[in-house]
Every structure is written in C-alpha cells, then in structure tokens.
N, C-alpha and C positions, 0 to 999 in steps of 0.2 A: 503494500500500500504506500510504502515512502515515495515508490519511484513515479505513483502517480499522481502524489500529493505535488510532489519536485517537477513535474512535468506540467502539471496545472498553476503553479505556481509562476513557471519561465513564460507561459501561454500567457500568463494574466500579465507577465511584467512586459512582455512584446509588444502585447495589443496596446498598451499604456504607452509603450512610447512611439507606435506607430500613429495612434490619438492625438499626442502632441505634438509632433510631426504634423502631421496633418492640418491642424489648427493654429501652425507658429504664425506669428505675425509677418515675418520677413520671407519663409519661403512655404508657408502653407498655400492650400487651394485656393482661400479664399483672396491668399494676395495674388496668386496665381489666373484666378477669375478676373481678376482688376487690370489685372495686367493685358489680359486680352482683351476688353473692351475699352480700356486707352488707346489699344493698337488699333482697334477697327475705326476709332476718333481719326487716327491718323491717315488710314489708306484711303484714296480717291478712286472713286468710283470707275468702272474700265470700261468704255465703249465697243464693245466686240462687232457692231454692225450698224452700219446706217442705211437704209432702203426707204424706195417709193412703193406703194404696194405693188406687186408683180416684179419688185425688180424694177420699175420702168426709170425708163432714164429723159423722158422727154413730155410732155404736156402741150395741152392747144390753151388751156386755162391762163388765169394770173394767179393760183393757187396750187397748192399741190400737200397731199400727204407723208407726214416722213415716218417713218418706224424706227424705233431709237433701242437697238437691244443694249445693256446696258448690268455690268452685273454691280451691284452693293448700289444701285441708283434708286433716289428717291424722289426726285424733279427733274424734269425737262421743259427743253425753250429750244426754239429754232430761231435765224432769220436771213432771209435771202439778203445776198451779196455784201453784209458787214456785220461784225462781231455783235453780238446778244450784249443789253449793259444792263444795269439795274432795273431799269424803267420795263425791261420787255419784262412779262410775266414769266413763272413757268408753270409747268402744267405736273399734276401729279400722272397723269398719262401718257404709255410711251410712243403713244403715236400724234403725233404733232401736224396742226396743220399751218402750213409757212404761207403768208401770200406776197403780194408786191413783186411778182416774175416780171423780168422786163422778157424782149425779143433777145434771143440765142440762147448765151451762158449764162447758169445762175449758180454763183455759188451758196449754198444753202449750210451756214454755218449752224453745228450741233453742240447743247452743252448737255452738260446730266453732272448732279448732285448729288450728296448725301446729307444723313441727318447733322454731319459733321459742317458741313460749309463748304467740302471739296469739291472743286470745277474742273471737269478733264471736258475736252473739247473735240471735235470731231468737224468734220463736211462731207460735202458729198456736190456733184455739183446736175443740175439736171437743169435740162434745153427747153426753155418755150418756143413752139414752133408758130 
C-alpha cells in the first residue's frame, strides 16, 4: 500500500505544478491567450481577390460591381480611378458597388479592414465600353 500511497502522492504533487504552470502570470495560457489576440490587433487584413461578377472585365454602364475576397476583413470601400479617403464610406459587404466609370480604363481602387484599423489595398482595373 506504500507504493500507492507514494504514487498518488507524486500524481497529486505533478498535477499541482502542472496547475501552476498553467495559471502563471508570465507564461500561463491565459497570458498566452492575450498574446494572440494582441497579435491578431496587429495583422492586416489580406486581399486574396478582387473581381466583377463573372470575372468581367468591361461594362456598357457608369457602375459596376466588385467582389472583394478578403481574409480577417471586416469593411470595405471601393473607388474608381483614385484612392478611397475618409469621406468614402465603407461597407460591411464584400461586394461593392463602384460608380463614376468614365470611357476606356478605370482603375477601381480596393480597401478592406479590420476591427483593428488595418488598411491593405488592392485594384483591379475594368473598361467602360
């Protein structure tokens, strides 16, 4: 019976310090948790695609739709042929409708957001015909 007294005993002193471990201030989970959601503070949003539906690359309109794929994004804003500033809105939608197409090239500049403030930008540029 000693050796199981001594074996329950080493069990009970492990689990205690594996508890405090677990719980330390400086390198426990929960500063461990902190630490990841600082970092996700930090990363900007990453634009994987910008498209008109179908793909299309050309319009008869002065409007056109954009699709904004977009990972860790929480807002988007388009604007034909100069940078997006404060004043445009953005949209919590990732499909965007851009207007003010003149005749030929438009460059249709893309932003996307996160809850953090970060701006990564994109274009794309599509032809009124």
């Amino acid at each position: 019976m000693k050796v199981y007294k001594e074996s329950a005993d080493q069990a009970k002193l492990i689990a205690s310090q594996v508890y405090e471990q677990i719980n330390d201030n400086e390198y426990g989970l929960q500063n461990l948790s902190n630490k990841i959601n600082n970092l996700k503070f930090e990363i900007s949003p990453r634009i994987t695609k910008t498209s008109a539906p179908n793909n299309a690359t050309a319009t008869l309109g002065n409007s056109i739709n954009i699709i904004i794929d977009a990972e860790d994004a929480t807002l988007y804003r388009v604007k034909a042929n100069d940078l997006p500033t404060d004043i445009d809105e953005w949209s919590e939608e990732n499909i965007v409708s851009v207007e003010g197409l003149i005749s030929g090239a438009n460059t249709i500049h893309v932003q996307a957001t996160n809850d953090s403030g970060k701006i990564t930008n994109s274009r794309i540029t599509i032809f009124k015909i």
